[in-house]
Each structure stands twice: as C-alpha cells, then as structure tokens.
C-alpha atoms as one frame of an Amber mdcrd trajectory, in Angstrom:
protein
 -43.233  31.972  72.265 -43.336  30.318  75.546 -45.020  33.389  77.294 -47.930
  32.941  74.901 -49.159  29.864  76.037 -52.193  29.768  77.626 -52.771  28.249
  81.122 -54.857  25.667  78.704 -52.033  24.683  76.546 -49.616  24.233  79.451
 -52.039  21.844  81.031 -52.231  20.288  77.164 -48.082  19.923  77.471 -48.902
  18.624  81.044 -50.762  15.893  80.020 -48.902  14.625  77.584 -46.124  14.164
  80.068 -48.606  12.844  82.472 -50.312  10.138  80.024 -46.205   9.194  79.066
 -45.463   8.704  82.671 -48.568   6.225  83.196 -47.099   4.512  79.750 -43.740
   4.644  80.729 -44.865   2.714  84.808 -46.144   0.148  82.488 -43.106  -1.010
  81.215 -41.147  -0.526  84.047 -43.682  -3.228  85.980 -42.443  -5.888  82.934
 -39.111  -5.536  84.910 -40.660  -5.305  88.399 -43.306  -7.598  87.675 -45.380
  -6.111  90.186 -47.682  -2.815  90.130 -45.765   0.358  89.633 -47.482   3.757
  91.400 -45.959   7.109  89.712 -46.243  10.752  90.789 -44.813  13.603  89.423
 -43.446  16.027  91.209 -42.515  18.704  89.047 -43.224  19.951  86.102 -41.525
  23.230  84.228 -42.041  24.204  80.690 -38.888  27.431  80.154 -36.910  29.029
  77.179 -33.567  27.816  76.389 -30.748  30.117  78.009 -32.768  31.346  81.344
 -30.862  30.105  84.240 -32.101  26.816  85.074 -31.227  24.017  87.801 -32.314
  20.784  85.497 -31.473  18.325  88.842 -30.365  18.570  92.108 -29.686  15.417
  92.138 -25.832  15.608  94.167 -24.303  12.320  94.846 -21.468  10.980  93.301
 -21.194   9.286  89.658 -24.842  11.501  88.538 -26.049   9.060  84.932 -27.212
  10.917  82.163 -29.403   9.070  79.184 -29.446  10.694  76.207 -31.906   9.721
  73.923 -31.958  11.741  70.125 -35.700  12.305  68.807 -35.797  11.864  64.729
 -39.203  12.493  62.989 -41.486  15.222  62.500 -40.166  17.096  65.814 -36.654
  18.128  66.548 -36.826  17.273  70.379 -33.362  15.312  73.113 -34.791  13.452
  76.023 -32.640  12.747  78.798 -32.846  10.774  82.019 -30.914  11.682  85.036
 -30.257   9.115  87.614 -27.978   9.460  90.644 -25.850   6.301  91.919 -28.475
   4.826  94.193 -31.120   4.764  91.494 -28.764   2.872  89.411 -27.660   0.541
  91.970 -31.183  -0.211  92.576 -31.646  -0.515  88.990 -28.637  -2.931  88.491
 -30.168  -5.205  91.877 -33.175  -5.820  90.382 -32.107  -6.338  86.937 -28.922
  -8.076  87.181 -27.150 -11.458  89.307 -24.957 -11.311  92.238 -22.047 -12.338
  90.078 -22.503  -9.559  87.818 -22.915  -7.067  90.899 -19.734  -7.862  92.795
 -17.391  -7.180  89.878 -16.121  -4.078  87.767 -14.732  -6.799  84.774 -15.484
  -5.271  81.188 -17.798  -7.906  80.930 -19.638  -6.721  83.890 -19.691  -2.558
  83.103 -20.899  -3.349  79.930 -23.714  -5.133  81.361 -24.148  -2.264  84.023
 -24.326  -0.034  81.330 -26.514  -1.928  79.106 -29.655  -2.412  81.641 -29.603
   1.375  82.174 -29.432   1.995  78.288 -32.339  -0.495  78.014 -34.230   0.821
  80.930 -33.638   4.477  78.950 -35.164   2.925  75.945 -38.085   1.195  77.272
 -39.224   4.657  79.363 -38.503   6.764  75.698 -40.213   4.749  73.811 -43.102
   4.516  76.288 -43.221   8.106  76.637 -42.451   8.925  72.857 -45.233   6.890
  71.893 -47.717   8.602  73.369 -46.432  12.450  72.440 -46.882  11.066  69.169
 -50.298  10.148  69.000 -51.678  13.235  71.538 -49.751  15.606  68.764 -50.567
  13.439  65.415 -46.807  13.355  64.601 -44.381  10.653  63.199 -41.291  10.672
  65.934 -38.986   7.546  67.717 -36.459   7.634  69.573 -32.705   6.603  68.147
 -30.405   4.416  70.320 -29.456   5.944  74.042 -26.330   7.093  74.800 -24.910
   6.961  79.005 -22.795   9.434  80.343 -21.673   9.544  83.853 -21.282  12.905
  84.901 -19.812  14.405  88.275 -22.399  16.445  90.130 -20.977  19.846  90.035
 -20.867  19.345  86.277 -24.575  18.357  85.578 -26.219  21.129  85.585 -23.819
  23.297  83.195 -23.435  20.139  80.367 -27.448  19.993  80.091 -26.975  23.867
  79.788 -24.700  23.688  77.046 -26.891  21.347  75.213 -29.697  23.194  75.789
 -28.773  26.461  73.601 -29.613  24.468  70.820 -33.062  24.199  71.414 -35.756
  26.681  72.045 -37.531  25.220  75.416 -36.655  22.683  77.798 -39.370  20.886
  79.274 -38.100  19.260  82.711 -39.796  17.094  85.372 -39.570  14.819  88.285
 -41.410  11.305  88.622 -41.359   8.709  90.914 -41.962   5.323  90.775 -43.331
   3.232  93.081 -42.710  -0.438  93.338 -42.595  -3.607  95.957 -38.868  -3.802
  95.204 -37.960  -0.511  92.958 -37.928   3.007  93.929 -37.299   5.610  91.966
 -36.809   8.947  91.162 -35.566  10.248  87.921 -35.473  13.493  86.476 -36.283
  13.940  82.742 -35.077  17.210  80.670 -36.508  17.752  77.158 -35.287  19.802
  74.445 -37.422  20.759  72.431 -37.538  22.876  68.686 -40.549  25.827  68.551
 -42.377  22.646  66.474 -43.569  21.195  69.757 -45.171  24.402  71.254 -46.708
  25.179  67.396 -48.073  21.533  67.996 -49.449  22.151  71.203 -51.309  25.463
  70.415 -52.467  23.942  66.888 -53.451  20.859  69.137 -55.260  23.419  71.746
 -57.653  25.202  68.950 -59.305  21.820  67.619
C-alpha cells in the first residue's frame, strides 16, 4: 500500500503533519506566552515491521506519551521526550517548591504537566487531521511511560505490529524560554492512507 503513494499524496500526508505542527505551536505559546517558531526536521511515512529507529533520542529516563485515537480512524500517537525536554517542560510550567522535591504530591504533578502538555499538542494536531481528511476522530486520555533508552526503540516496535504504517517525525519548537525537540510516532490502520489517496483524487 505504502509503495503506491504518489510523490503527491506523500506531500498530502506531509501537510497534514505540517498544518498540525503550526496548530499544535499555538497552544504551546498559551504556556510560553510568547511566540513559538517550529521546524520539522524529519518526516518518514514506512510499513509496520521494516526495521525502524523511531528516536535517537539517548539520555537517561526517555518519556513516552501515548495518546489512543477513537473515531473513524484506527491511528496511536506518541510523543517522545528525553529528560532535558521534560525538565524544561516542568521549569516553565511548575514552582520551585514543586521542582526541588520527588514527594507523591510532587511526581504526580511532574507527571501531570507532561500528560497535559501531551493532550494539548494531540488535540491540536488531531484537530486538524480531522478536518484535512473529513473524518470524526479525538484523542482519549494520555498515558506516560518512562522508558530506558536502550529499550525505546524495541517497545514502539512491538506496538507497532499492530498497525499497518507508522508515520514518524521530528519538530522543534522555538521559544524565548522553551526549547524543544520532540519526536512524534504514529500508528496508523490502512484507513489513513485510503483517506489520503481518496483525499488526493478530489
């Protein structure tokens, strides 16, 4: 299926991520409260099962996001973060108090910003996959794992022989006071490349 997209419907699957990232900056300036500059960096569109290196991300503690897609497409998103993303994350987001301590009180705050930072980029980026494809999808509540490094790459894996493509890609965000670079892996049924092909010939 994959090998029969055209070099028109992968810049159709491009653009969707693309219009999702500019979405998904949006939201993350209501937390910066300053303007946020994106780029992406990378951008791969593959069948389920060929070897694939989702993130070199390699530093200690690696965060994965898992959100669960219900609706009209069968489709996980995740968001990878390494340690310093989320330390920048909890900096910005959270008080000194908060920072300084590892109380239950204060990892389930940790863990909450970085759920609710998951949910506002989803949603963002959800949002508009929905209306460029004309279907009826959200996103159901995000679940955080922290992973080890060496681990990372085979746990997406796993996950991924469920699905029939995984869609992954780098963006960053720039900020006055929050950099960051997160990688994002889709799964995604054969649904979403009938959608873009149907969305291709109108």
């Amino acid at each position: 299926m994959l090998d029969q997209l055209t070099s028109t419907e992968n810049k159709v699957a491009q653009d969707i991520i693309n219009s999702g990232l500019i979405n998904a900056a949006r939201s993350v300036e209501q937390i910066e409260q300053s303007k946020v500059h994106i780029d992406t960096i990378e951008f791969a569109l593959e069948k389920s099962g060929d070897t694939t290196l989702f993130t070199a991300k390699d530093n200690p503690h690696i965060h994965l996001l898992k959100t669960v897609i219900k609706g009209d497409l069968k489709r996980v998103c995740h968001l990878v973060l390494s340690m310093d993303e989320v330390n920048k994350i909890h900096e910005k987001c959270l008080p000194e108090k908060v920072l300084q301590t590892n109380s239950a009180k204060s990892l389930m705050m940790k863990g909450a910003v970085l759920t609710e930072i998951d949910n506002m980029l989803s949603a963002a980026m959800i949002t508009k996959s929905a209306n460029r494809l004309e279907v009826n999808i959200h996103g159901n509540v995000p679940h955080l794992k922290v992973v080890k490094p060496e681990n990372i790459n085979m746990v997406l894996a796993q996950e991924a022989e469920e699905y029939a493509c995984q869609l992954h890609f780098k963006a960053v965000f720039h900020a006055k006071e929050l950099d960051i670079s997160p990688d994002f892996v889709w799964l995604l049924d054969h649904d979403f490349i009938h959608k873009i092909k149907n969305k291709n010939d109108q």
